[in-house]
C-alpha positions as CSV (number, residue, x, y, z in Angstrom):
1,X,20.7,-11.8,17.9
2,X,20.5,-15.6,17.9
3,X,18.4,-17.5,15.2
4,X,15.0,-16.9,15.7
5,X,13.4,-17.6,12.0
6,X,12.0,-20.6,12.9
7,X,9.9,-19.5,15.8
8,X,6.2,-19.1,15.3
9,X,5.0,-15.5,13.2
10,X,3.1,-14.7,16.1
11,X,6.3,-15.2,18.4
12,X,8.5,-12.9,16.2
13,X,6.0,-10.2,14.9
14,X,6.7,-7.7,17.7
15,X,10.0,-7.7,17.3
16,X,10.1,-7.4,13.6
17,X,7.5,-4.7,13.6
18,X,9.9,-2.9,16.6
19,X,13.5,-3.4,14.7
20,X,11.5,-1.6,11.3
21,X,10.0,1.3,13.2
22,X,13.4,1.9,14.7
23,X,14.6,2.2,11.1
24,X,12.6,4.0,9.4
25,X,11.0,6.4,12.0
26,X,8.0,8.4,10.6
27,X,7.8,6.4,8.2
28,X,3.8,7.2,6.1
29,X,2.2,7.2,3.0
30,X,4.2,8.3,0.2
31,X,1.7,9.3,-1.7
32,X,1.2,13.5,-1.6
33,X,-2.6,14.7,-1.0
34,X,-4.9,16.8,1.0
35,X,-8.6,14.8,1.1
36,X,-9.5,11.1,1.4
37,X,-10.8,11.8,-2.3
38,X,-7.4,12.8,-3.4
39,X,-5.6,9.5,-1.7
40,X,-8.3,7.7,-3.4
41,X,-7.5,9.0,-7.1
42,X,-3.8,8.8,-6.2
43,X,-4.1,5.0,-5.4
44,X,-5.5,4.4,-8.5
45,X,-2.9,6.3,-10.5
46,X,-0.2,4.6,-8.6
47,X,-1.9,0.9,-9.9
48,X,1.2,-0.4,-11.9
49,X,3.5,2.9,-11.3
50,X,5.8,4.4,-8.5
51,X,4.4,6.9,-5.7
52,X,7.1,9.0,-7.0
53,X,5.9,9.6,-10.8
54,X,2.4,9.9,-9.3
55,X,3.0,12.8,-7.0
56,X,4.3,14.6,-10.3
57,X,1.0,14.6,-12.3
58,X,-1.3,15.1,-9.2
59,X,-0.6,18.7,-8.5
60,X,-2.0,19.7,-11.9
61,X,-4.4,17.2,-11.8
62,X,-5.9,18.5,-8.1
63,X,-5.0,21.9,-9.4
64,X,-7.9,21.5,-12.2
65,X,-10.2,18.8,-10.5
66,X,-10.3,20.4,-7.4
67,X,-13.0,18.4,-5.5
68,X,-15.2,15.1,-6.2
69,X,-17.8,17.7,-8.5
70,X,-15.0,18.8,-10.9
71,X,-13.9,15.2,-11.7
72,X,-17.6,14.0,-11.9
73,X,-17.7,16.3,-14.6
74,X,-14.5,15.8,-16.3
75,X,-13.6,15.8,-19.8
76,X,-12.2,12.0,-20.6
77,X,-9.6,13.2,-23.1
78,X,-8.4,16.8,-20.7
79,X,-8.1,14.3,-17.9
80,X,-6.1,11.2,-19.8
81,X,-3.9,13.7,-21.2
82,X,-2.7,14.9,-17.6
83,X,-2.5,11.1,-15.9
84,X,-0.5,9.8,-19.3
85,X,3.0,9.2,-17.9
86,X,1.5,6.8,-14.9
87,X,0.5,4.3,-17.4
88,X,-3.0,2.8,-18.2
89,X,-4.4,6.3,-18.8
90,X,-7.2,5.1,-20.3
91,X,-8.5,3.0,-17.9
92,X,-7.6,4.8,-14.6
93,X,-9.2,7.9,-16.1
94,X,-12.0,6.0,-17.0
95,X,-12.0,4.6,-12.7
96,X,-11.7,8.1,-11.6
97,X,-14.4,9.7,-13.3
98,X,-16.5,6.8,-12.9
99,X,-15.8,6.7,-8.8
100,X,-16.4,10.4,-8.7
101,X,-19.9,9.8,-10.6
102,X,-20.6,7.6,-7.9
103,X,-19.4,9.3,-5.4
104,X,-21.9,11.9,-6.1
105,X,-25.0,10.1,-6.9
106,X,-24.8,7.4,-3.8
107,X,-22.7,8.9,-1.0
108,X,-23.1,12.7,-1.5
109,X,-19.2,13.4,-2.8
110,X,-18.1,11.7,0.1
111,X,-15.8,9.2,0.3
112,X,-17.1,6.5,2.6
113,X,-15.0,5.2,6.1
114,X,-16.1,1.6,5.2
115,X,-14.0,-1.2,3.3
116,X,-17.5,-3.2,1.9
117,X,-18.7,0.2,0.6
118,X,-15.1,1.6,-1.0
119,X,-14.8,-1.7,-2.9
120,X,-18.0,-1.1,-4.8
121,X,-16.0,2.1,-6.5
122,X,-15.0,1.9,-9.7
123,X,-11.3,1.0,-9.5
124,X,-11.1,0.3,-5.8
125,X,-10.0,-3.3,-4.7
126,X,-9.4,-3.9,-1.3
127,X,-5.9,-2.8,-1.0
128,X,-6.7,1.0,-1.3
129,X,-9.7,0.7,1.0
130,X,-7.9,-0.3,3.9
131,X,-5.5,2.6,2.4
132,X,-8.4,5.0,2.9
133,X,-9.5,3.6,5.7
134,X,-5.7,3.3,7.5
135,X,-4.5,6.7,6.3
136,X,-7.5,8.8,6.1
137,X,-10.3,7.4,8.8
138,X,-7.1,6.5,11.1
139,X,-8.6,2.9,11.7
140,X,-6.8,-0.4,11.9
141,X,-6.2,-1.0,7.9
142,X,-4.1,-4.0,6.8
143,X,-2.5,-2.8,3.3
144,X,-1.3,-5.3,1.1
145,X,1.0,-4.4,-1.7
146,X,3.6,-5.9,-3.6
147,X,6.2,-5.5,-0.9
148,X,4.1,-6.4,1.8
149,X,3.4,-9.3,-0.3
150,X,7.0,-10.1,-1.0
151,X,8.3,-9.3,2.3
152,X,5.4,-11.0,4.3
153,X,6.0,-14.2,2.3
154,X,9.9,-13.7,2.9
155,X,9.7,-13.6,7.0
156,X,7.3,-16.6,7.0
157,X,4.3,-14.1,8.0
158,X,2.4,-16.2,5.4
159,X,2.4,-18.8,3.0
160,X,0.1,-17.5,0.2
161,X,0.3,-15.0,-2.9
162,X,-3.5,-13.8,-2.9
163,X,-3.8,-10.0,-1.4
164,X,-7.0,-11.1,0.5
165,X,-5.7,-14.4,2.1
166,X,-2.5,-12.5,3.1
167,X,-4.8,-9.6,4.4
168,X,-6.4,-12.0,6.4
169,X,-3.6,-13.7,7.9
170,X,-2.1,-10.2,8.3
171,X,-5.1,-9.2,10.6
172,X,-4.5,-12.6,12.9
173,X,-1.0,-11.4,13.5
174,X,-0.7,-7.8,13.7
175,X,-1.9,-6.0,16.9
176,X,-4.1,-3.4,15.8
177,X,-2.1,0.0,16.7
178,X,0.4,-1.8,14.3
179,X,-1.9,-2.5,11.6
180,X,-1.1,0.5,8.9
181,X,2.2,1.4,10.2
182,X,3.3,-2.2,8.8
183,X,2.1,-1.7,5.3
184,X,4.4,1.7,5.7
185,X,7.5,0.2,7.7
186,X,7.3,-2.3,5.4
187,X,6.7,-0.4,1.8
188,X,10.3,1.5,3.1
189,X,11.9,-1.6,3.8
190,X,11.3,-3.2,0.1
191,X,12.4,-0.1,-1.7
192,X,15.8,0.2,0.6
193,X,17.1,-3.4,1.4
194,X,14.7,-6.3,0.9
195,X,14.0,-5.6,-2.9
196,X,12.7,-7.8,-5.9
197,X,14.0,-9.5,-6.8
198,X,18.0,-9.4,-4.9
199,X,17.4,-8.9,-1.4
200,X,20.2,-7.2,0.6
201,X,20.3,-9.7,3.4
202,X,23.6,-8.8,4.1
203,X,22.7,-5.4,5.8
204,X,19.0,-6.4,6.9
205,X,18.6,-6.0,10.4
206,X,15.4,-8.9,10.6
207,X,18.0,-11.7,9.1
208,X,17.5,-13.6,12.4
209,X,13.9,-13.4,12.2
210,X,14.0,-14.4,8.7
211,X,13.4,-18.0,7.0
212,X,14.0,-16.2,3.8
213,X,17.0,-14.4,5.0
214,X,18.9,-17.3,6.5
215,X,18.4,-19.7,3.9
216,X,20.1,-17.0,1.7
217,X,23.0,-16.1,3.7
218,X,23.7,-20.2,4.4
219,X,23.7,-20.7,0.8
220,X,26.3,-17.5,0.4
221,X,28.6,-18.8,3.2
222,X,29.0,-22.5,1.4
């Protein structure tokens, strides 16, 4: 494939978003759970830890919080003690319970479909609202994570580092069947080839669709 990394995002998205999808087929959410609830609490246990260390401490955790009700009532200390090894206990217990409180109290243990009202839960910013809404709901969701971050920056799909600005110029781009898949394609594509902070341009397929990757394997042939 020729050089295309200097073509317009909008003129190489398609073709970016194809070439991952083709690599990493069924690529989802890594995350293991069985209600919007339990995404929920997993995306806040995964704040600052892998999706791999998480899905070891949730099936106790769901085992002995089994719905919104049980962690609404939930011992701080019993629950802190379980979440320990993803780091922060303190303060993601603290988010769960609280979320679960008001859960109960304002949307009858149900976890709402809509980004405005998810970010009023306790430890719920934006990027694991358009999680819940992507993954669970099935609605267009644009994700942004560190990878999508890094990676979006790398292809030129952005200039900026704030999560909502690259959310937004996220939405311009994407076509909406494409919208969640991304943040998964993506997420599959930092932890194999383009990782923080040595990316393996030398096996990535999107080097020609690539700013980041060109100017790197330039410098490498010099």
């Amino acid at each position: 494939m020729k050089n295309r990394s200097l073509e317009l995002p909008q003129d190489r998205i398609k073709d970016i978003i194809a070439i991952l999808t083709d690599l990493y087929p069924g690529a989802t959410c890594s995350l293991d759970f069985k209600s919007c609830h339990q995404l929920m609490v997993a995306a806040i246990l995964a704040a600052q830890c892998t999706d791999e260390r998480v899905n070891r401490v949730t099936p106790e955790l769901f085992a002995k919080y089994p719905d919104v009700a049980a962690f609404a009532e939930a011992i701080y200390d019993e629950l802190e003690a379980i979440v320990r090894p993803t780091g922060f206990f303190r303060n993601k217990s603290k988010a769960i319970i609280e979320s679960a409180r008001q859960l109960v109290q304002d949307y009858h243990g149900q976890v709402p479909d809509e980004i405005d009202e998810l970010v009023k839960l306790s430890g719920v910013g934006r990027k694991t609202a358009n999680l819940i809404v992507g993954v669970c709901y099935g609605r267009p969701a644009v994700i942004v994570d560190t990878h999508v971050t890094r990676i979006s920056r790398r292809l030129g799909l952005t200039t900026h580092k704030d999560p909502t600005k690259i959310e937004m110029d996220l939405r311009e781009l994407l076509p909406e069947e494409n919208m969640t898949e991304f943040n998964h394609i993506i997420v599959f594509h930092g932890r194999q080839i383009c990782k923080a902070p040595t990316p393996r341009c030398e096996i990535c397929p999107l080097v020609p669709l690539c700013p980041h990757g060109q100017e790197r394997m330039a410098a490498k042939a010099k």
